[in-house]
N, C-alpha and C positions, 0 to 999 in steps of 0.2 A: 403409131396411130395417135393423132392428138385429142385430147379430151377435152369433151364439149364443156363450156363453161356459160351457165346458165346469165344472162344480163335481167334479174327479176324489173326491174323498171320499164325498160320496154320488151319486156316477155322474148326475147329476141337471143339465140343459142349460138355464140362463138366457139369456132375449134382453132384460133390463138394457142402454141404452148405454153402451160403455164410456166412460168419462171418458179427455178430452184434457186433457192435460198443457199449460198455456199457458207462450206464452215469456216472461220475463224479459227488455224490453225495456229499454235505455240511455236516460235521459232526455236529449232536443235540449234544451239550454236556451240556444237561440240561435234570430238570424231566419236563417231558409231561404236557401239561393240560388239554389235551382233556379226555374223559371220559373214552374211550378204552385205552390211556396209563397208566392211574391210575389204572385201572382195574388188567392189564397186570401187573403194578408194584406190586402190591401185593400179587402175585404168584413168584415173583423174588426167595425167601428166601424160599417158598415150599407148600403144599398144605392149601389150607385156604377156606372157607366156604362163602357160596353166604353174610351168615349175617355180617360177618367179614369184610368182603371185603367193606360193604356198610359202616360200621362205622370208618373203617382206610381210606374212601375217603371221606367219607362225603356226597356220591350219593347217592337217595333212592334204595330201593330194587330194584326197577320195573329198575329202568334205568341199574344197577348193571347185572339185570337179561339181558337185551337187549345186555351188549356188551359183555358178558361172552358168552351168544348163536351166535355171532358173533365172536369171538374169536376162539370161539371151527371147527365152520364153518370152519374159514382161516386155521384152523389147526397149532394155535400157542399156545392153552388150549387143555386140555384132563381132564376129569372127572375120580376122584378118589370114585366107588360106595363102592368097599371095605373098606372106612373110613368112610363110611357113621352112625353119631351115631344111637345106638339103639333106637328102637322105632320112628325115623325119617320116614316121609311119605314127598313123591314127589322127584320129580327131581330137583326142588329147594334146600334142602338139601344134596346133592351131592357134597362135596367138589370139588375143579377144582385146579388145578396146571400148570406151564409149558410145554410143551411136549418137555422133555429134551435129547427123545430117536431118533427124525426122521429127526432132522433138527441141520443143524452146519452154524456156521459163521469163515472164515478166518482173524486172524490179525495177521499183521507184523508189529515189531519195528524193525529201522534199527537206531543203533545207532552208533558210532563212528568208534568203533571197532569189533564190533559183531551185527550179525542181526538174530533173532529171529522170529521163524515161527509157529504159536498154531492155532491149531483149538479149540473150545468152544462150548456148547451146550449153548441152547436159557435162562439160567439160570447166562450165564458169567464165567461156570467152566471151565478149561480148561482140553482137551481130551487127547492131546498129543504135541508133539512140538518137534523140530531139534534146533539147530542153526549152523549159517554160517560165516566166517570172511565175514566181511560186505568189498567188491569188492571196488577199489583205484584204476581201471584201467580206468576213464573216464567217467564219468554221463551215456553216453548211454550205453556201456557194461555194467556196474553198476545196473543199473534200470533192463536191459532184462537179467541179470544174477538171482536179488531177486522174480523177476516176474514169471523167469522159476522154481527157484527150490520150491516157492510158490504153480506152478501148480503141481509140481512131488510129494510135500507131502500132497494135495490136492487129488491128486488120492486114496491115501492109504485108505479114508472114503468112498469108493464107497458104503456102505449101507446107509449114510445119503443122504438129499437132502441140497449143501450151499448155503444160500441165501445171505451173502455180505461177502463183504471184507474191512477190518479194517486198515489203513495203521499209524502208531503214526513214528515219524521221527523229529529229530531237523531242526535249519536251521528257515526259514520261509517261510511260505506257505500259496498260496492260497486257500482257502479252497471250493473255487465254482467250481475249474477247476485241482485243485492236484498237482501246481506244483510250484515247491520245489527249494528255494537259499540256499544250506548247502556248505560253507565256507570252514569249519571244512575237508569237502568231496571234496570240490572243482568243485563242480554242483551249475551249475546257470540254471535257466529258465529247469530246470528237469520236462519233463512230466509223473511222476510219478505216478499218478491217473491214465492215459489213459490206458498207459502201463501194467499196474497191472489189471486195470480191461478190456484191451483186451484178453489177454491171461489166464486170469484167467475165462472168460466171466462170469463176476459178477457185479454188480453193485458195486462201490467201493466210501470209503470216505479216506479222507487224514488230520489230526489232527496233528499239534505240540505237540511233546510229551510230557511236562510239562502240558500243559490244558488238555491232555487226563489223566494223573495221575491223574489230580486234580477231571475229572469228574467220574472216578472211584471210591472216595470216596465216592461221590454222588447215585451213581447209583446199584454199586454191592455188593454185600455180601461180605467179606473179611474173613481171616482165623484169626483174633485176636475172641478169643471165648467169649471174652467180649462185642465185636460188632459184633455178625455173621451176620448182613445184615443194610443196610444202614440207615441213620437216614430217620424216617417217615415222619419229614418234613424241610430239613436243612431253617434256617431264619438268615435273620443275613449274616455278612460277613465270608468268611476265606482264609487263605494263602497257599499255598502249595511250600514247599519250596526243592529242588532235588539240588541232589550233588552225580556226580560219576563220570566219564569221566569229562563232562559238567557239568554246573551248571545251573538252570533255577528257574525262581517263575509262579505260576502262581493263579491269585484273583478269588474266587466265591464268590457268589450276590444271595441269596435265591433261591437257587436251580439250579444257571446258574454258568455256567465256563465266564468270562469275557472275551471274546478273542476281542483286538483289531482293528480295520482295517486296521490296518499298521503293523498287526506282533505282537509278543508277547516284551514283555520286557526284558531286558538283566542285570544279576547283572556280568557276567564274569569275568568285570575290576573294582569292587569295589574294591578300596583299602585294603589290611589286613598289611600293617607293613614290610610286609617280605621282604626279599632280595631275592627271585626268580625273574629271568628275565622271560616278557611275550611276546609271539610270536608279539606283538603291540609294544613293542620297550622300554616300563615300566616295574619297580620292583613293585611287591607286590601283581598284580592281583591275583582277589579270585580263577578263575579256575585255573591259572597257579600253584597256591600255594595248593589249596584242592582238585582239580581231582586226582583220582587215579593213571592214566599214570604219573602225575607228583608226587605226593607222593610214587609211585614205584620208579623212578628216583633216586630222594634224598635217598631210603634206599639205592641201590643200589650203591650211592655215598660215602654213609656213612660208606657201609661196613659190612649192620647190614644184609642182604641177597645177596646172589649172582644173577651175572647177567642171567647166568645159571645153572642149577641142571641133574642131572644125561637125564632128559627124555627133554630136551628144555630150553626156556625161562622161567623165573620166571614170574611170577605176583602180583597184590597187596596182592591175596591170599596166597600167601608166609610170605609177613609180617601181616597178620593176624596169620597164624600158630605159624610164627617165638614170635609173644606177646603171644599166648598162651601155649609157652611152655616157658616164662620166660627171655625172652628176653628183658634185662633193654631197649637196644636201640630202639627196635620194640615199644615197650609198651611208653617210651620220644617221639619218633616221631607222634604214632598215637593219645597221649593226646595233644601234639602241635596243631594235624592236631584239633583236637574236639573243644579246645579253639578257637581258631577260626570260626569253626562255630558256636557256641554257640555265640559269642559277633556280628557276621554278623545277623544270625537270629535277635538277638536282637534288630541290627538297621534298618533291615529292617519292624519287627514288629512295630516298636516305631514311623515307618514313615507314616505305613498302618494305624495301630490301627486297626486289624481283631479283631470280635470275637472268631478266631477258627484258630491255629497253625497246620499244619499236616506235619512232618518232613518226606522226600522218599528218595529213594536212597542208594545204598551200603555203601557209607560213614559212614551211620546210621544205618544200618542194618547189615552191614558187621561183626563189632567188637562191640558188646554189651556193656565190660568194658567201650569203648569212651563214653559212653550216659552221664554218669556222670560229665565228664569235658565238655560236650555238656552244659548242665544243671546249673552246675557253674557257667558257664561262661556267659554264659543266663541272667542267675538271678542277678550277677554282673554289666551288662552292660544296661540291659533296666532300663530304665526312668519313666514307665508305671505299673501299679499295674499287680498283676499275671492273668497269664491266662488260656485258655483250651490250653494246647501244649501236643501231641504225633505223636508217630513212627507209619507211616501207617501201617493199617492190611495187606498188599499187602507183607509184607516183603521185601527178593527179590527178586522179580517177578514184581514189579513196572511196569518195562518195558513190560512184554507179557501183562498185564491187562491193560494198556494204550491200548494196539494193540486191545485185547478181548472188551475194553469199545467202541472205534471207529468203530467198524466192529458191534456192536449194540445198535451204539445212535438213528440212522433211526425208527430201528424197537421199539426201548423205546419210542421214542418221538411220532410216530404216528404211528403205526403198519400199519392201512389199508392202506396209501399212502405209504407207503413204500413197503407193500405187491404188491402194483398196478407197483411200478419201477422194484420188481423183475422177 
C-alpha cells in the first residue's frame, strides 16, 4: 500500500512511493570465513557435490549440508539433480551450483577517460555492458549523469532480480560512506555511493580500483584456461601492479586486499629517467611517462601516428596496430614504454618482497610483443632471487571485473547479512 504524502502548499495528498534511501555498503575484498561464505565459494567456478564442498573447506558434512539448505532457501544455490551420479541415493548427493540465471549485480568503473557499465550474474561473469566518456562537467553533473545512465542499462535486465551495486573508481575513497577525492576528475568530497545507490535503489559499495583488481584475483574465476577459477587458498603475500591511464599498486595478505585508512598508495611520481614533464612540475614521473594518454602524445609527437585518422582521434590503439603492422617507431617507443616497467616493477617488488607478482592493465595486455622487454628488464633490475610473476587472467577487462568483484564482495564475504541489507 503506498503512503499518502501530504503536499502542505497546495493542501493536496499524494500516494507517490516514497523513495528509500539505500545504505552505503564497505566493500569485503577478501574470502569469507564464515561457513556459508566458503560454502558459496566453492560453487563460484560451477556445480560441485555436498562431499566436495566439505573437503575444499574443510567443514564436516553435516555443517556443509546446513548452510547449502540455507543457501538454497535465500535463493543464491540451486540443485543440479540431473548431475546427480549414478546409483547415488538421497538428496545429499545432489550436486548444488550458483543460481546464475535469477539474480544480477551492477558494477561500474569510472575511470579517467571512460566509464564502464556491466551487469554480472552471481558467478562474477559478465552479462552485458555499454561504456560512456566518463562526464568533466563538475562532480555533481558527473556522479548524476554515471548514476542515470547506470539506471537506464539496468532496466534492460528486467527479468533478473539486482541485488547490489559495485562502484571500482580511482582517486580515494571512503569506503563506509562512497565518497570520493579524484584529482585527475577534479571531485572532491564526491558523494558517490549515495548517489548511485539512490537512484539506482540498491544497496551500493564503492572500492579504489587498484584493490578491487587486486581482489579479483582472489575471488573470481578468470578467462587464463590455466587458472579458470581462483586459487583455493591464496597464503602468503602478493602485489598487484596496473598501468594504463593511471598507475596504481595494490598488497594482498592471505586472502585480504590490504586497504589502508588513509587511502591506497601512490607510485605516479616514481622517478623513471625520462624527460617528460609531469602535471606536478617534475621530469620523469612513472604515470606521466607510461600512461597511455601520455604515450599516445609522444607517438603522436614523434610522427609515428597521426593526431587524426579518417573517422576522429587516434588512440593508443592506433600505436598498437601501427607495431603491428611493422612499424620500426611504434614497435622503439612501445619497448621503451615496457623497459620501463619492467625495471619499476622490479623496484617496487624488491622493496615489498611479495610472494606473488600479478601484472593489470592495457599497458600489458594491450601489446603482447612488450611482455618481453617487460621481462628483461625485470630480471635485469631486481636484486632478489625469481619469482611467481604474471599477466592477470582478467586481460582487458581489469576494469569491468574490479566493478563485477565490488558489486559482490558483500555477498562473498557474508551472504546472509548481506542478503538481510538487500
Amino acid at each position: 500500500m503506498s503512503t499518502p504524502i501530504v503536499d502542505r502548499a497546495g493542501a493536496r495528498v499524494s500516494t507517490a512511493r516514497p523513495r528509500v534511501s539505500r545504505p552505503v555498503v564497505a566493500p569485503e575484498l577478501r574470502r569469507g570465513d564464515t561457513p556459508a561464505a566458503a560454502v558459496l565459494r566453492t560453487a563460484v567456478a560451477g556445480p560441485i557435490s555436498r562431499d566436495a564442498a566439505a573437503r575444499a573447506t574443510g567443514l564436516s558434512i553435516a555443517t556443509v549440508n546446513r548452510q547449502v539448505a540455507a543457501l538454497l532457501s535465500a535463493g543464491l544455490l540451486r540443485e543440479r539433480p540431473d548431475l546427480t551420479a549414478a546409483g547415488a541415493v538421497g538428496r545429499p548427493r545432489v550436486p548444488f551450483e550458483l543460481d546464475h540465471d535469477t539474480h544480477l549485480t551492477l558494477g561500474v568503473h569510472i575511470g579517467a577517460a571512460t566509464t564502464k557499465i556491466v551487469a554480472a550474474d552471481l558467478r562474477g561473469r559478465i552479462l552485458g555492458g555499454l561504456a560512456i566518456a566518463t562526464p568533466r562537467t563538475g562532480q555533481e553533473f558527473a556522479v548524476t549523469t554515471v548514476a542515470r545512465s547506470a539506471k537506464a542499462f539496468l532496466q534492460r535486465w528486467h527479468r533478473r532480480t539486482p541485488l547490489w551495486a559495485g562502484v571500482a573508481v580511482g582517486g580515494r575513497v571512503d569506503p563506509q560512506t562512497g565518497v570520493v577525492d579524484h584529482p585527475a576528475l577534479g571531485w572532491q568530497g564526491a558523494p558517490l555511493g549515495q548517489v548511485i545507490g539512490d537512484v539506482l535503489e540498491l544497496p551500493v559499495s564503492v572500492a579504489p580500483h587498484v584493490e578491487a583488481m587486486a581482489a579479483s584475483e582472489l575471488l573470481l574465476p578468470t578467462f587464463d584456461t590455466r587458472r579458470p577459477e581462483p586459487p583455493a587458498a591464496p597464503v602468503g603475500s602478493g602485489l598487484y601492479f596496473y598501468v594504463r591511464e593511471t598507475t596504481g599498486i595494490a598488497v594482498t595478505l592471505d586472502g585480504r586486499v590490504h586497504t589502508p585508512s588513509n587511502g591506497p598508495g601512490s607510485i605516479a611520481h616514481l622517478p623513471t629517467g625520462s624527460d617528460v614533464r609531469c602535471h606536478c612540475g617534475r621530469r620523469g614521473c612513472l604515470e606521466a611517462t607510461v600512461g597511455d594518454r601520455a604515450l599516445h602524445a609522444r607517438a603522436v609527437g614523434r610522427g609515428i601516428i597521426p593526431a587524426h585518422n579518417g573517422t576522429g582521434g587516434t588512440t593508443i590503439a592506433d600505436l598498437y596496430v601501427a607495431a603491428e603492422s611493422g612499424s620500426t617507431g611504434a614497435r622503439e617507443l612501445l619497448a621503451e614504454r615496457a623497459t620501463m616497467l619492467g625495471q619499476t616493477v622490479a623496484l617496487v617488488r624488491d622493496m615489498l618482497n611479495p610472494d606473488r607478482v600479478v601484472l593489470g592493465g592495457q599497458a600489458f595486455s594491450g601489446y603482447r610483443p612488450a611482455l618481453a622487454h617487460v621481462a628483461r628488464a625485470f630480471n635485469q633490475s631486481t636484486q632478489l632471487p625469481p619469482t611467481d610473476i604474471r599477466i592477470s587472467g582478467f586481460g582487458g577487462k581489469v576494469q569491468e571485473f574490479a566493478a563485477v568483484v565490488t558489486s559482490l564482495s558483500a555477498l562473498y564475504a557474508d551472504p546472509f547479512t548481506a542478503l538481510r541489507r538487500v
